[in-house]
OpenMM code with the backbone's topology and positions (N, CA, C; nanometers):
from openmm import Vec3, app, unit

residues = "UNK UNK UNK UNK UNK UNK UNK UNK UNK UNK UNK UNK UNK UNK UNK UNK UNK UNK UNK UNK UNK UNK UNK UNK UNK UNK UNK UNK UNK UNK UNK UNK UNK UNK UNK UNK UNK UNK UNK UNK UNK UNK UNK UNK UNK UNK UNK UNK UNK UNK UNK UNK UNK UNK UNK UNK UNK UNK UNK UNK UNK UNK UNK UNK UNK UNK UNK UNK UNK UNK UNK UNK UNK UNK UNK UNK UNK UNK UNK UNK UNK UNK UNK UNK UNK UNK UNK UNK UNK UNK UNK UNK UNK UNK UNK UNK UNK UNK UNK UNK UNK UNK UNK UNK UNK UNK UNK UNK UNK UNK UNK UNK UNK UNK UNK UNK UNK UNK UNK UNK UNK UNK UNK UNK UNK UNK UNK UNK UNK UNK UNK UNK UNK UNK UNK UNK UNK UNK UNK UNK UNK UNK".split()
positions = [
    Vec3(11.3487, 12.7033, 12.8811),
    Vec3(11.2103, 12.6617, 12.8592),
    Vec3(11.2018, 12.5849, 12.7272),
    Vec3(11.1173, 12.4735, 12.7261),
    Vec3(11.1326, 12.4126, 12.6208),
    Vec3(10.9685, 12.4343, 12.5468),
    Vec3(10.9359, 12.4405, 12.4570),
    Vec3(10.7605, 12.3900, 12.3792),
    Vec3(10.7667, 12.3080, 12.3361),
    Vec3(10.6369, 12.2504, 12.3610),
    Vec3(10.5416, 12.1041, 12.3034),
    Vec3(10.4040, 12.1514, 12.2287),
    Vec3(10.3698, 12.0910, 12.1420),
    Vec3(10.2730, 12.0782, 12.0538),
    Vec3(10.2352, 11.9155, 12.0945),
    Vec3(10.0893, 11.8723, 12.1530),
    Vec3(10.0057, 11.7894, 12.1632),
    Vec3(9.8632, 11.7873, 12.0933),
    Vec3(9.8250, 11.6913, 12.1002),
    Vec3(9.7210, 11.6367, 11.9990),
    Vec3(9.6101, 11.5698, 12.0800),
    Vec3(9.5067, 11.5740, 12.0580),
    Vec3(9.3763, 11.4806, 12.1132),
    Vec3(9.2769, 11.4882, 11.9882),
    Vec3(9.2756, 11.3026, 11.9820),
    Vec3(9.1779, 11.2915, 11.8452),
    Vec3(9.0641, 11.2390, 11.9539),
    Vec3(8.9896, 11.2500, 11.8802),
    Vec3(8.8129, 11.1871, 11.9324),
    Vec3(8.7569, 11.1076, 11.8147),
    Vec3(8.7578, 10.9794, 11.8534),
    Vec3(8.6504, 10.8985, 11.7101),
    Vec3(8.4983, 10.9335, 11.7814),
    Vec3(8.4153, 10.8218, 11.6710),
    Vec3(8.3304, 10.8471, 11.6919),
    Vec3(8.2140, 10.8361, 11.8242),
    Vec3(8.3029, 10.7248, 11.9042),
    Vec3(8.2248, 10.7038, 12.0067),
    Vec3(8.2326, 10.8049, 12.1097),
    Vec3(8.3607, 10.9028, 12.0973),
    Vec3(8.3719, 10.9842, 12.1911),
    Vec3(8.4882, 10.9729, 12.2890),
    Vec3(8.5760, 10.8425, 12.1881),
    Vec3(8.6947, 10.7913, 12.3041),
    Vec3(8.8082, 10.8574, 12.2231),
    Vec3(8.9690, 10.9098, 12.3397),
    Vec3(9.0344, 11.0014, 12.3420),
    Vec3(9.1567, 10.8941, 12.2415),
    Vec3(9.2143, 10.9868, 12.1694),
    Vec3(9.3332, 10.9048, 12.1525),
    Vec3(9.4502, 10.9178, 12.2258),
    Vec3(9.5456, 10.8321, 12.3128),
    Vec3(9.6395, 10.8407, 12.4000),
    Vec3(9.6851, 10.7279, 12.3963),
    Vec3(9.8522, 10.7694, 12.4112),
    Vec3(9.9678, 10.7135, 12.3995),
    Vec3(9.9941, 10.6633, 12.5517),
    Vec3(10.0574, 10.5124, 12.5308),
    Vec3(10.1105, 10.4608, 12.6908),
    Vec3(10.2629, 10.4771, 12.6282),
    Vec3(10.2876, 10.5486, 12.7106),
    Vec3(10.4427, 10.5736, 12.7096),
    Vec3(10.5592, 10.4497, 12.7622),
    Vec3(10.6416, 10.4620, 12.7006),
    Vec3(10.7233, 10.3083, 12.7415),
    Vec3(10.8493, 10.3388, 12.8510),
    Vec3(10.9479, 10.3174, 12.8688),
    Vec3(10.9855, 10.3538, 12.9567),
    Vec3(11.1704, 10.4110, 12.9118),
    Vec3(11.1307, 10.4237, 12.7939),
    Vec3(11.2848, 10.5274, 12.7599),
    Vec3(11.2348, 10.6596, 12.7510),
    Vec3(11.1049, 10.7670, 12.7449),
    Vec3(11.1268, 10.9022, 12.7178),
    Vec3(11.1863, 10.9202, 12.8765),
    Vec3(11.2344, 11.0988, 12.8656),
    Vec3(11.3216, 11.1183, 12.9997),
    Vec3(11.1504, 11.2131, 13.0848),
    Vec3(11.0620, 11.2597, 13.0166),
    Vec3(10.9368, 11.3261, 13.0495),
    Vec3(10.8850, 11.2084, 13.0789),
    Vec3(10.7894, 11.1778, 13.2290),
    Vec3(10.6737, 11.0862, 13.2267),
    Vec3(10.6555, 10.9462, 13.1603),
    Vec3(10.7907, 10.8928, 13.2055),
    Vec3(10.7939, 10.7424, 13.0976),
    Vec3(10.6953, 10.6239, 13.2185),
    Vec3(10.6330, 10.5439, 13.1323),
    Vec3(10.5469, 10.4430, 13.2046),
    Vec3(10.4501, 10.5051, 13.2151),
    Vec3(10.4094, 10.6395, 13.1688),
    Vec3(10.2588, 10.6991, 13.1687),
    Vec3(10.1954, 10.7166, 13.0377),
    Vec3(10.1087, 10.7242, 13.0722),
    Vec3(10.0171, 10.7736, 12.9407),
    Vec3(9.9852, 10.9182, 12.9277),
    Vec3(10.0024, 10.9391, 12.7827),
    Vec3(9.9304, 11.0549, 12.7485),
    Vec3(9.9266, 11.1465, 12.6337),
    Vec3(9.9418, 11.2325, 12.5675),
    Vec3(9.8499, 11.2979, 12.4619),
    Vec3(10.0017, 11.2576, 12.3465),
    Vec3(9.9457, 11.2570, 12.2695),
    Vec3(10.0134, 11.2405, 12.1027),
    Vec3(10.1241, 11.3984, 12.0888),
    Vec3(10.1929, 11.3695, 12.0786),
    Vec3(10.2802, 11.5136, 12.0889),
    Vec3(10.4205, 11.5407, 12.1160),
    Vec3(10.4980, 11.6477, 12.1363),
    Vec3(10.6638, 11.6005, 12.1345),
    Vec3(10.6812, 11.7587, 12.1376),
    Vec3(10.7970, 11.7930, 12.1483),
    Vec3(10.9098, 11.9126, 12.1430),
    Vec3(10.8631, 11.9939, 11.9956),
    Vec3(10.8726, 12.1195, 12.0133),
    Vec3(10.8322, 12.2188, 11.9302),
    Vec3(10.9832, 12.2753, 11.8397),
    Vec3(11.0109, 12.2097, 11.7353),
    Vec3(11.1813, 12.2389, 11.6987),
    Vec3(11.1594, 12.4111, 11.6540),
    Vec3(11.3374, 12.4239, 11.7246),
    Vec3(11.3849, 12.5463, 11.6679),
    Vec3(11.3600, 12.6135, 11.5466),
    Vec3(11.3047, 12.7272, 11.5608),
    Vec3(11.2073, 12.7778, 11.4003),
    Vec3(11.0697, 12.7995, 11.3629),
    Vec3(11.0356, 12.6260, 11.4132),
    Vec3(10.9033, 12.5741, 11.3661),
    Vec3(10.7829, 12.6389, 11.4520),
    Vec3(10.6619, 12.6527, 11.4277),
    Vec3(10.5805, 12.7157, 11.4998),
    Vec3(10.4971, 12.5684, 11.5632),
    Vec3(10.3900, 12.5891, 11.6622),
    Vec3(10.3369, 12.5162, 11.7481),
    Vec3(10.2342, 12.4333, 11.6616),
    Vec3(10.1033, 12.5324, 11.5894),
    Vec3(10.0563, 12.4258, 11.4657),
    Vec3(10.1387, 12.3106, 11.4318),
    Vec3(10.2326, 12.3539, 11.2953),
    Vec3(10.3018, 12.2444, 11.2025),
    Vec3(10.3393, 12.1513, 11.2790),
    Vec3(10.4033, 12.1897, 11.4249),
    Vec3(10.4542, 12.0693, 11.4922),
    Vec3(10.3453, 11.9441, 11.5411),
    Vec3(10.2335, 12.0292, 11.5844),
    Vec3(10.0903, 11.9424, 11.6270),
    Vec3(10.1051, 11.8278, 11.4908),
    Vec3(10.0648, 11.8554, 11.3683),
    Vec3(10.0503, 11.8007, 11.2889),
    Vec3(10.1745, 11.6871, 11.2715),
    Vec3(10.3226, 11.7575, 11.2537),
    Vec3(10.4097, 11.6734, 11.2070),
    Vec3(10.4316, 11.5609, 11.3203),
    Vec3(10.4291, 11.6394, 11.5024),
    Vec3(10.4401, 11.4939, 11.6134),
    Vec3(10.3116, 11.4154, 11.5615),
    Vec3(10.1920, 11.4392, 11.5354),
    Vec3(10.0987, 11.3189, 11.5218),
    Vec3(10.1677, 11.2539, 11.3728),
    Vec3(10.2390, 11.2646, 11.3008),
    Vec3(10.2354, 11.1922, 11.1231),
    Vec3(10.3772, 11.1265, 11.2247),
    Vec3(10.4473, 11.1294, 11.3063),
    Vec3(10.5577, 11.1203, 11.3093),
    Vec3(10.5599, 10.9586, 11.4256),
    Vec3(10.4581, 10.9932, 11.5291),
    Vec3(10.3876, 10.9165, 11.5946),
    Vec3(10.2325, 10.8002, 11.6020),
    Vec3(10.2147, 10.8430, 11.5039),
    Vec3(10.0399, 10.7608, 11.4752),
    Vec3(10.0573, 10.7669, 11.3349),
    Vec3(10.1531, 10.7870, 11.2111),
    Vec3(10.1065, 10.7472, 11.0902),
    Vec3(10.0527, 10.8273, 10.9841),
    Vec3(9.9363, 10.8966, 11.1363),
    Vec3(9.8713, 10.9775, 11.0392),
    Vec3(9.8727, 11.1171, 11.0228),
    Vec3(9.8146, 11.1206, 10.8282),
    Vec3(9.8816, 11.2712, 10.8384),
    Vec3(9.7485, 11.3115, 10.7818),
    Vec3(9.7246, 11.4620, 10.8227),
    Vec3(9.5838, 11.5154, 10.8632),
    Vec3(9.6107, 11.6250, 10.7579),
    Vec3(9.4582, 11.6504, 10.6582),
    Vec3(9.4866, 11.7756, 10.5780),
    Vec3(9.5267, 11.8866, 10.6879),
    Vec3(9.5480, 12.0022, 10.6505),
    Vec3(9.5738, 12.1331, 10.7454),
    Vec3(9.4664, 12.1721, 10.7532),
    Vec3(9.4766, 12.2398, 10.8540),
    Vec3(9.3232, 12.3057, 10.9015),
    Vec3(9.2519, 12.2092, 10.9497),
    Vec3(9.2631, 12.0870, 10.9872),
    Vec3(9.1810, 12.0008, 11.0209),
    Vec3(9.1797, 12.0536, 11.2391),
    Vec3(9.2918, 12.0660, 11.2415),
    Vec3(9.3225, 12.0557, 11.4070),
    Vec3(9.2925, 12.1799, 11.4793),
    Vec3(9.2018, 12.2072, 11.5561),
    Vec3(9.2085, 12.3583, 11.6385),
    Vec3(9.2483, 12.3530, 11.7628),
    Vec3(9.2880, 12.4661, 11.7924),
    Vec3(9.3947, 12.4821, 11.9375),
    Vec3(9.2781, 12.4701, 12.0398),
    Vec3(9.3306, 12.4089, 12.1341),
    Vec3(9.1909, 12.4052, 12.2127),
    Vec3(9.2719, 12.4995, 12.3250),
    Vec3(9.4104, 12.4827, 12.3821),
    Vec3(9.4470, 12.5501, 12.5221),
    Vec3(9.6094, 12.6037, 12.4911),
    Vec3(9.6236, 12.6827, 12.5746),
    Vec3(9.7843, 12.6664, 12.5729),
    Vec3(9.7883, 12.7135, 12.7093),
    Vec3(9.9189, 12.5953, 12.7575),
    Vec3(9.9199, 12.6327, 12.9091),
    Vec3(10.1019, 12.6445, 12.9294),
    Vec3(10.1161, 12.6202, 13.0582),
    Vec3(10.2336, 12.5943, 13.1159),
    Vec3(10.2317, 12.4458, 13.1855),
    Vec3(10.3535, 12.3795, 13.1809),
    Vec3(10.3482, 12.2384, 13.2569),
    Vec3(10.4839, 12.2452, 13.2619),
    Vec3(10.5107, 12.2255, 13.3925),
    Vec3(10.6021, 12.2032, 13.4751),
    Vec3(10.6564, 12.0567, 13.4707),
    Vec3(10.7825, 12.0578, 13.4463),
    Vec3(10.8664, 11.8941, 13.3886),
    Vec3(10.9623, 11.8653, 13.4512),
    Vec3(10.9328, 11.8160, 13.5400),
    Vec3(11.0260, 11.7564, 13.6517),
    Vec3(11.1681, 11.7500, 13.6535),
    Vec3(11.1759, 11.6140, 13.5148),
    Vec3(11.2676, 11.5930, 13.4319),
    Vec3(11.4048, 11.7040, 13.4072),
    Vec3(11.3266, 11.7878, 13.3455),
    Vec3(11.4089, 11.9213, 13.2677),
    Vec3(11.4096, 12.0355, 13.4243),
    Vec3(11.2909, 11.9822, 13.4329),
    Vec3(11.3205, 12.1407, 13.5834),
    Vec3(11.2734, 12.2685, 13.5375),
    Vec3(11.2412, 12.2497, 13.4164),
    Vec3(11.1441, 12.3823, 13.3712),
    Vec3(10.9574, 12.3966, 13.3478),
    Vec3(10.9600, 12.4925, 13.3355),
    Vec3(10.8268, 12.5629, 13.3319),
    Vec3(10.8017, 12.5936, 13.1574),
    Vec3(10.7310, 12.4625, 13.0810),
    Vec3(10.7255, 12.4539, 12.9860),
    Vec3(10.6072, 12.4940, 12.8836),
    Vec3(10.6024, 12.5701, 12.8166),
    Vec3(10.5413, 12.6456, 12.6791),
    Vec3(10.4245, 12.4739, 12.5920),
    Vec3(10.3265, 12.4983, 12.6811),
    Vec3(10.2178, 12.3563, 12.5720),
    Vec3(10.1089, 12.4014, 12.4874),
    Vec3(10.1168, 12.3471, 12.3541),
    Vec3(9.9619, 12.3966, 12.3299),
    Vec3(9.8925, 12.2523, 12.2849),
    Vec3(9.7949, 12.2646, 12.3054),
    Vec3(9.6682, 12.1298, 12.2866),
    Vec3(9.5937, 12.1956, 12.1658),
    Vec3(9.5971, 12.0737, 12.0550),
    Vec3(9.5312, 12.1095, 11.9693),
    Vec3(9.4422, 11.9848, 11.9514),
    Vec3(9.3184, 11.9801, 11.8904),
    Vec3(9.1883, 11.8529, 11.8823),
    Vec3(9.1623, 11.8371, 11.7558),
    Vec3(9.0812, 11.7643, 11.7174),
    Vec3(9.0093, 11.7538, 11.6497),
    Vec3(8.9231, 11.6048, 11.6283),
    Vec3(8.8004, 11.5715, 11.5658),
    Vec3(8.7323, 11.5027, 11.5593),
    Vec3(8.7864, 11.3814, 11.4295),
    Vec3(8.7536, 11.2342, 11.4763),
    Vec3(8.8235, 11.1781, 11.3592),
    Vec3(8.7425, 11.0484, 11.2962),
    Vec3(8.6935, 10.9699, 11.2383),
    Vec3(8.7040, 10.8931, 11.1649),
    Vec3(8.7701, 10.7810, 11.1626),
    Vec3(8.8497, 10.7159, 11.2470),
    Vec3(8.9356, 10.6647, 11.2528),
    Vec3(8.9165, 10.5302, 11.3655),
    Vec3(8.9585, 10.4159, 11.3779),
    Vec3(8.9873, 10.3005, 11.4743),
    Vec3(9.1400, 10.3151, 11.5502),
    Vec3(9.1932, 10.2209, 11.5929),
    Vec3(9.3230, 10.1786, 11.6393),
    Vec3(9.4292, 10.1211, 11.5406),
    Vec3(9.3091, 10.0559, 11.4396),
    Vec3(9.3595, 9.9814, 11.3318),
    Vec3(9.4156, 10.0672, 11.2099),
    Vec3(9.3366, 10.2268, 11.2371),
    Vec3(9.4313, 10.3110, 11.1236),
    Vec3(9.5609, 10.3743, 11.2073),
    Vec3(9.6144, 10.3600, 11.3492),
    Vec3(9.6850, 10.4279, 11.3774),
    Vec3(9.8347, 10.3130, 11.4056),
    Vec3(9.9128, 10.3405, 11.3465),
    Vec3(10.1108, 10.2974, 11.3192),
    Vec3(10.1677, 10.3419, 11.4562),
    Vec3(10.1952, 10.2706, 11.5150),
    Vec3(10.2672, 10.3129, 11.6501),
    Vec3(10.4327, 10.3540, 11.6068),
    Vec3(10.4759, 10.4800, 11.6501),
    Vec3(10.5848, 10.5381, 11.6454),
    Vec3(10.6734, 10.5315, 11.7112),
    Vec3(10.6124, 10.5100, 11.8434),
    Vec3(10.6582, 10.5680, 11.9419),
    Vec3(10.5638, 10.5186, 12.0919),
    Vec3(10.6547, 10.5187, 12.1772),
    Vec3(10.5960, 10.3818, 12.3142),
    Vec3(10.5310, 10.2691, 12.2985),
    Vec3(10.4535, 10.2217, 12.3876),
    Vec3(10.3603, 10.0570, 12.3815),
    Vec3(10.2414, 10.0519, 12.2808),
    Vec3(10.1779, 10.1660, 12.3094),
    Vec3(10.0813, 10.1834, 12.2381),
    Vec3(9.9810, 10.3010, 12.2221),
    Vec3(9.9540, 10.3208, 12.1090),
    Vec3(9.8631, 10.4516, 12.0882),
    Vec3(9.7093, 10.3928, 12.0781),
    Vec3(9.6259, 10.4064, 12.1232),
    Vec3(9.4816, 10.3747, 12.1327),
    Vec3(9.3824, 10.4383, 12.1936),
    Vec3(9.2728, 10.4410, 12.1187),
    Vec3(9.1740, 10.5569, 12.1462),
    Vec3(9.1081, 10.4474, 12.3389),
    Vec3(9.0625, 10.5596, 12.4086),
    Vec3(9.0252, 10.5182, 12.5344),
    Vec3(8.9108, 10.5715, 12.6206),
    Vec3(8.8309, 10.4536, 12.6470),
    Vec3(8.6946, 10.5286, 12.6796),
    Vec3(8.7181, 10.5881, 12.8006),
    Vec3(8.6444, 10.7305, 12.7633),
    Vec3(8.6732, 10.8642, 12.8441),
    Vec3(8.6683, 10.8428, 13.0149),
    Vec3(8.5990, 10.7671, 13.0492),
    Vec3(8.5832, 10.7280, 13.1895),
    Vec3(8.7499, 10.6648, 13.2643),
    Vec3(8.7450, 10.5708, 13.1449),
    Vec3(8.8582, 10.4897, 13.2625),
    Vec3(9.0063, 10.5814, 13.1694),
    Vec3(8.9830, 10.6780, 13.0892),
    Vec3(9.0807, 10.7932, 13.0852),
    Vec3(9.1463, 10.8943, 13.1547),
    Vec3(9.0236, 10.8958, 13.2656),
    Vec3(9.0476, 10.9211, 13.3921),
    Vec3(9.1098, 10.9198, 13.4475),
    Vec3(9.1320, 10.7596, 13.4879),
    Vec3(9.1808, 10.7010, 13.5570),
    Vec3(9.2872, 10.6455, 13.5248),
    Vec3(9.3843, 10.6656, 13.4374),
    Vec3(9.4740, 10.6148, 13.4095),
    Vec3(9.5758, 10.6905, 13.4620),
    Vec3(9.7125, 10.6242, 13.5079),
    Vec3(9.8219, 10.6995, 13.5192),
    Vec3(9.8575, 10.7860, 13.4016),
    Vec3(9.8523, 10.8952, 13.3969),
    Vec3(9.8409, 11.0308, 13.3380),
    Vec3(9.9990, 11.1047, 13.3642),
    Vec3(10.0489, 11.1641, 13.2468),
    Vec3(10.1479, 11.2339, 13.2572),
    Vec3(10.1323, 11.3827, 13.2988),
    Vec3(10.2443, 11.4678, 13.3522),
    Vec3(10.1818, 11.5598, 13.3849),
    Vec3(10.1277, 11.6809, 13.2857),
    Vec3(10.1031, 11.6852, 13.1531),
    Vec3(10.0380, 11.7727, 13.1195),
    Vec3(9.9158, 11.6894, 13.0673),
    Vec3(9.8887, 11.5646, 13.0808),
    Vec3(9.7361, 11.4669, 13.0282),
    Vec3(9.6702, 11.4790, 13.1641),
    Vec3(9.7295, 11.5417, 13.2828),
    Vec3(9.6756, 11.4990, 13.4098),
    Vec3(9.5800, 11.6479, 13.4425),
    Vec3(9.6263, 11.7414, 13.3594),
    Vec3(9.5626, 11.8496, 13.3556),
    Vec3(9.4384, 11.8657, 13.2432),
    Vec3(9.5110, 11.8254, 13.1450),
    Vec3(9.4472, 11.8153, 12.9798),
    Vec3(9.3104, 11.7097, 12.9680),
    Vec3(9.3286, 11.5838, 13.0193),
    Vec3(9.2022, 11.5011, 12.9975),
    Vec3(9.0999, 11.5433, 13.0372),
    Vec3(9.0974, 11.5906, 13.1716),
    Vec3(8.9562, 11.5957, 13.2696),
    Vec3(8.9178, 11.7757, 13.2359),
    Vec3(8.9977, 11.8398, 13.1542),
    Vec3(8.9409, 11.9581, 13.1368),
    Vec3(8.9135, 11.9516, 13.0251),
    Vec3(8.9469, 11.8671, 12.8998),
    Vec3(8.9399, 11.8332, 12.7595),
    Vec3(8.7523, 11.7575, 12.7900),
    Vec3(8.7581, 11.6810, 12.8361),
    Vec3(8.6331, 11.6005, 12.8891),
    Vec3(8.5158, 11.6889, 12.9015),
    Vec3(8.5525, 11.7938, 13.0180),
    Vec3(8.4611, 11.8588, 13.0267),
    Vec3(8.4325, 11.9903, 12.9694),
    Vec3(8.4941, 12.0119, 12.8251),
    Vec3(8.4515, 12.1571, 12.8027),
    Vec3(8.3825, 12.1100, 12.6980),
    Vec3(8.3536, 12.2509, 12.6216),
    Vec3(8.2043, 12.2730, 12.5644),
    Vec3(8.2661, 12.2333, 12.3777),
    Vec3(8.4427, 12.2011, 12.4066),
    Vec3(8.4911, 12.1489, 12.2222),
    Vec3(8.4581, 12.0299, 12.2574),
    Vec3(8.4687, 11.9465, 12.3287),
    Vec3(8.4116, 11.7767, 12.3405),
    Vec3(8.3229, 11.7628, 12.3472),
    Vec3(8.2186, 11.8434, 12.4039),
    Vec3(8.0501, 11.7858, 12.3667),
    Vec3(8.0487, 11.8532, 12.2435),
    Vec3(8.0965, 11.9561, 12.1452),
    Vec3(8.0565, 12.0217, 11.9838),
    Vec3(8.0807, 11.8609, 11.9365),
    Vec3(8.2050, 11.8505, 11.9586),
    Vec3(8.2935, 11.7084, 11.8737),
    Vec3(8.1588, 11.5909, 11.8671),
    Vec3(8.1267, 11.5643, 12.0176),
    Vec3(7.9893, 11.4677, 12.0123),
    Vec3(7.8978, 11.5078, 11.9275),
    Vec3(7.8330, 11.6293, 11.9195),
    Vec3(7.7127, 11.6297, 11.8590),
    Vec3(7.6335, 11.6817, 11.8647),
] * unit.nanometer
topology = app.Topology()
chain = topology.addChain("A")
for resn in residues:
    res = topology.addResidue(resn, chain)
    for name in ("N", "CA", "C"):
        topology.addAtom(name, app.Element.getBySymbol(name[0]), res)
C-alpha cells in the first residue's frame, strides 16, 4: 500500500486548483487532478500536503493554513493497490500567475462546473464532485 497527501486550493471566485497531468507519471497520466504526490517513508500525511504543494506550485503555505477535509482509499490501477489518501483544502488569495509549474502541463485554478467535466484521475474523480458539494466549499465561499 502506498500514501498520498493531496491538496485543493480555492481562490476567490470559488475555482479549484488542478493539475493536467502530462503523460510520464505511471498513476493517471493525461488526466487531471489534485496537487499532491506519495507520502515518504517517516513523514506524516500533513507535512507532505504542504511539502507536494511547495514542491509542485511554488508555493509554500504558513502551517496551519491547510485542513484535512477526507481521508479515503483509492484504488491505482497502475500499482494494483488499495491506496492510503488524505485531502487537505484550504482557501487562497492567489491567481495562476502566483503558481510555478513543477510538475505536468499545467497547474490552474478551474471553474467548478467544467471541473466536472474534465477527465479526472481516479482519486479527483471521487474528490471534486464531493469537494464541490460539501458544507468546507460553501464555508470557503462565504
Amino acid at each position: 500500500m502506498h500514501r498520498f497527501a493531496c491538496t485543493l486550493l480555492v481562490d476567490r471566485r470559488g475555482w479549484l486548483l488542478l493539475q493536467e497531468r502530462d503523460e510520464h507519471p505511471v498513476i493517471d497520466p493525461e488526466k487531471w487532478g489534485l496537487v499532491g504526490g506519495h507520502v515518504e517513508d517517516g513523514e506524516e500525511f500533513e507535512p507532505a500536503a504542504y511539502r507536494e504543494l511547495e514542491e509542485e506550485t511554488g508555493l509554500d503555505l504558513a502551517p496551519g493554513t491547510l485542513r484535512l477535509f477526507r481521508e479515503l482509499e483509492v484504488w491505482h490501477e497502475a500499482y494494483g493497490t488499495l491506496d492510503a489518501t488524505q485531502i487537505w483544502y484550504a482557501g487562497a488569495d492567489l491567481t495562476d500567475s502566483d503558481i510555478v509549474v513543477g510538475e505536468g502541463r499545467q497547474i490552474v485554478f478551474v471553474e467548478p462546473s467544467r471541473a466536472r467535466d474534465l477527465p479526472l484521475t481516479a482519486s479527483a474523480t471521487r474528490i471534486v464532485p464531493e469537494f464541490l458539494d460539501s458544507a468546507e466549499y460553501r464555508e470557503l465561499l462565504g
